[in-house]
Structures are given as structure tokens and as C-alpha cells.
C-alpha positions as CSV (number, residue, x, y, z in Angstrom):
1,X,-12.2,10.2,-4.5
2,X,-12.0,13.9,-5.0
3,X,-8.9,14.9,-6.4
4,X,-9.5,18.8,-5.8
5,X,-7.0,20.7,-4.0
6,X,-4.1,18.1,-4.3
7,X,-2.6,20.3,-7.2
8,X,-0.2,22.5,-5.7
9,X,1.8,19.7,-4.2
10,X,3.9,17.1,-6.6
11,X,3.7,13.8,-5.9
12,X,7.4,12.9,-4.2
13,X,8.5,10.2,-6.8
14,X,8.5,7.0,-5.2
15,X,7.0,8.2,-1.9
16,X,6.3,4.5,0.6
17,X,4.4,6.7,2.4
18,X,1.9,7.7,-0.3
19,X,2.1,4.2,-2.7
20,X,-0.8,1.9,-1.6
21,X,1.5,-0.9,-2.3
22,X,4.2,-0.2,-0.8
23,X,2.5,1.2,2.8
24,X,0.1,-2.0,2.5
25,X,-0.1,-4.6,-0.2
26,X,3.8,-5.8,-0.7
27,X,3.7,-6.4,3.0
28,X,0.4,-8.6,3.2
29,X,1.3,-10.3,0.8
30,X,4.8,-11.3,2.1
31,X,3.6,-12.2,5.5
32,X,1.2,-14.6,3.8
33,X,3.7,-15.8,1.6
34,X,6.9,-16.2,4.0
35,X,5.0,-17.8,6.8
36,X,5.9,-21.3,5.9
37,X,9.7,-21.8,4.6
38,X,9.3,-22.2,0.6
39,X,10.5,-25.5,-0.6
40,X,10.7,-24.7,-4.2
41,X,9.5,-21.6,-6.7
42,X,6.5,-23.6,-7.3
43,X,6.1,-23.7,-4.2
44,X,6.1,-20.2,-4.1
45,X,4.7,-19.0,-7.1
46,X,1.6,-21.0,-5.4
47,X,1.6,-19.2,-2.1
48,X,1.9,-16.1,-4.0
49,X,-1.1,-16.3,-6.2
50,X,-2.9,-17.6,-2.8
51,X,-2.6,-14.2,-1.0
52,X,-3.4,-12.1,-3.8
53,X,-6.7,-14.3,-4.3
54,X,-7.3,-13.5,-0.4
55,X,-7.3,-9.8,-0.9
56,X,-10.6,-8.4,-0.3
57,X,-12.6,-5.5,-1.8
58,X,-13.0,-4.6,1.7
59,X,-9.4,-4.3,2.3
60,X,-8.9,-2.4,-0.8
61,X,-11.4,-0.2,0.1
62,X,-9.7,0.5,3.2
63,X,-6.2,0.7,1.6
64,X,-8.0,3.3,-0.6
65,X,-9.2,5.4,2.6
66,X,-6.0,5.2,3.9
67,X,-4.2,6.6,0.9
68,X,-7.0,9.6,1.0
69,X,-5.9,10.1,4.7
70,X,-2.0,10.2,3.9
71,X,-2.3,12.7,0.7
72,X,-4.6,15.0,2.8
73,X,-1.6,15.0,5.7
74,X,0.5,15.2,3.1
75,X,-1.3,18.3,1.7
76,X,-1.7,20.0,5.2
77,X,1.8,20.0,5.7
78,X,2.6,21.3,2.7
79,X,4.3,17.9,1.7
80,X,6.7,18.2,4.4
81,X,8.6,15.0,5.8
82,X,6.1,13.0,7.9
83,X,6.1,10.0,10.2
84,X,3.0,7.3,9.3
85,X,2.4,4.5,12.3
């Protein structure tokens, strides 16, 4: 990833919209988790450890892209407020 150009603008501190696991990972990973009811913390400690072993280098790649797409809008705007869908 080429870091050039994103100087001027500080990264907001604790920014959802530009933290990888905040706009993608917590939530896949919660989904997996909390789609059966958990019966016990082994229970869940298991389904936890599950979907992180599902995550795929493709879907990190693409979590990757995704970030590159956010701080460039984030750089066009001049790191104005912005809606992500």
C-alpha cells in the first residue's frame, strides 16, 4: 500500500470508519459467533476461535482494499465527516 500523500491529514483517534476491525472483522466475527445461543464460555471461547480460523487471506485482502478506499475518501474530503454503506 502506498502511504504517500496521506500526511497532511491525522488519523481521527478511534475512527470505525477507518479501523479494519471495527468496519469489518468485530462484526464477522460476532455474526459467526452469536448465531447459535452460547451455552457456556467454553462454549464460546470455541465458536470464537472457529471464526477467526475461517478468516481468509482473501477476505483480508479485501478488508485491506477497503481500508485503502476509506483513507483515500477520507483524504479527498479533507477528513471531513463521511457516511460509509
Amino acid at each position: 500500500m502506498d502511504w504517500k500523500g496521506f500526511g497532511p491529514i491525522p488519523w481521527p483517534p478511534r475512527s470505525p470508519d477507518l479501523s479494519p476491525l471495527d468496519f469489518f472483522l468485530w462484526g464477522y466475527i460476532k455474526n459467526i459467533v452469536y448465531a447459535e445461543k452460547i451455552k457456556n464460555i467454553q462454549h464460546l471461547q470455541e465458536r470464537i476461535t472457529s471464526a477467526i480460523e475461517n478468516v481468509t487471506r482473501d477476505m483480508i485482502q479485501k478488508m485491506s482494499q477497503e481500508t485503502e478506499f476509506r483513507l483515500d475518501v477520507s483524504r479527498a474530503t479533507n477528513g471531513a465527516h463521511i457516511e460509509m454503506y
